[in-house]
C-alpha positions as CSV (number, residue, x, y, z in Angstrom):
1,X,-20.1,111.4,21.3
2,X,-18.5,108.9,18.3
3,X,-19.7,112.2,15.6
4,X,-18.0,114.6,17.9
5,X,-15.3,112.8,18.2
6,X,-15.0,112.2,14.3
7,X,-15.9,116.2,14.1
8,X,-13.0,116.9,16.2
9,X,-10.1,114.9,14.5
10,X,-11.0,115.4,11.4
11,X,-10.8,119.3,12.3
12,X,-7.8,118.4,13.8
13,X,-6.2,116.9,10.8
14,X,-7.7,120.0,8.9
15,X,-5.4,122.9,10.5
16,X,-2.7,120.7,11.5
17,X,-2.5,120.1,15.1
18,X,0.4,117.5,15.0
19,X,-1.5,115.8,17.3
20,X,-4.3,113.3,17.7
21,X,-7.2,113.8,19.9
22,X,-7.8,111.5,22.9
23,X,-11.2,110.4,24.4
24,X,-9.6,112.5,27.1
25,X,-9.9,115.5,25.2
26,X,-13.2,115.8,24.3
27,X,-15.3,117.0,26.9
28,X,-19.2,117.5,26.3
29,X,-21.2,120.2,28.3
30,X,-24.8,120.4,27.8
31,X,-25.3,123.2,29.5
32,X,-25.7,125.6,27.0
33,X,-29.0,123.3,25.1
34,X,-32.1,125.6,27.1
35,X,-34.8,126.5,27.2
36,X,-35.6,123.8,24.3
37,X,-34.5,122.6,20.6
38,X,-34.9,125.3,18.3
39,X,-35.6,127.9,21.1
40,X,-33.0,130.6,21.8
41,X,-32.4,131.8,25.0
42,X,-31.3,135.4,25.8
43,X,-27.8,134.2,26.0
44,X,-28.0,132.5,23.1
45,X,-29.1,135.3,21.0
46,X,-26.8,138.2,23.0
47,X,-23.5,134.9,21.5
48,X,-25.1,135.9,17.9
49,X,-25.0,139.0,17.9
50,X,-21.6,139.4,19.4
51,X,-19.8,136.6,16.8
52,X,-21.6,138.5,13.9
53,X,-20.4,142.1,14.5
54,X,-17.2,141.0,15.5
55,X,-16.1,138.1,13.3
56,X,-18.7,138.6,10.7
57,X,-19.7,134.9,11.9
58,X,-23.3,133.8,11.2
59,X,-24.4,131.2,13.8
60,X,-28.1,130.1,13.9
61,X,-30.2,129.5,16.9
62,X,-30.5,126.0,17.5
63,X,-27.0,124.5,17.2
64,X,-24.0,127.2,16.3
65,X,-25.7,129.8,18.6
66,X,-25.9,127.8,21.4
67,X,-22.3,126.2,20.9
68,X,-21.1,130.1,20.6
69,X,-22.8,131.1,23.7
70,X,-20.9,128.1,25.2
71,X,-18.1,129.1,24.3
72,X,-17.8,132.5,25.3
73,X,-19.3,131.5,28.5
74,X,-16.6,129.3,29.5
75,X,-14.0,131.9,28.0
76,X,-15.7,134.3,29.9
77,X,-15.4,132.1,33.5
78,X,-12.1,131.3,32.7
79,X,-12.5,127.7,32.4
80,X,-9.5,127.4,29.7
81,X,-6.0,127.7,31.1
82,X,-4.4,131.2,30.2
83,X,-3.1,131.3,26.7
84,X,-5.3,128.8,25.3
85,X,-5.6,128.4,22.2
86,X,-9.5,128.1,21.5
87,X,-10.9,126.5,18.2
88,X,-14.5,126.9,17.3
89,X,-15.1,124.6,14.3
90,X,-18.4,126.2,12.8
91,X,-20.5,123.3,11.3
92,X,-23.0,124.7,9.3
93,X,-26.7,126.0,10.3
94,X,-26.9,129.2,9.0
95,X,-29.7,128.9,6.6
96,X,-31.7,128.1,9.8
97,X,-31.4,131.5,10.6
98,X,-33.9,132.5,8.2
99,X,-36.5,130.8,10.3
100,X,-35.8,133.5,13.2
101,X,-35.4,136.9,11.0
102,X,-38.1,138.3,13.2
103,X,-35.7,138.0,16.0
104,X,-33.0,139.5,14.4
105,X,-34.2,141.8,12.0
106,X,-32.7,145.0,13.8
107,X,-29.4,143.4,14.6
């Protein structure tokens, strides 16, 4: 909780919020962590696929995917108030990736 905490302010600080973040802000789900560490689910590889053909956003499977496929999910379910603004701060992972090219070799 303390990293994503330091994750978040600093990322906060970074595009200028005017704002500091609260322990009240920062809400962890772990929903999104199955089947297992370094395993993609379904989801989790459909939240790749989507975020690279229409951001150009490489996210790898056992952190950024799973985070993305968060993400959309609770877009998705409307679990943020209407005209949100939604930050996804990308930290890293994407030489990982190259572990799972069998998996994404056709897109």
């Amino acid at each position: 909780r303390a990293q994503v905490m330091e994750i978040a302010r600093n990322t906060a600080e970074l595009v200028d919020l005017g704002r500091g973040i609260t322990d009240d802000d920062l809400v962890l789900i772990g929903d999104y962590a199955y089947p297992a560490y370094g395993v993609p689910s379904e989801e989790t590889n459909d939240a790749i696929r989507l975020a690279a053909r229409t951001e150009g956003m490489m996210t790898d499977p056992v952190y950024e995917g799973k985070s993305m496929q968060g993400m959309i999910d609770l877009i998705r379910k409307g679990y943020f108030p209407a005209g949100s603004r939604v930050l996804y701060a990308h930290l890293g992972g994407v030489p990982a990736i190259n572990g799972y090219s069998y998996i994404y070799r056709n897109g």
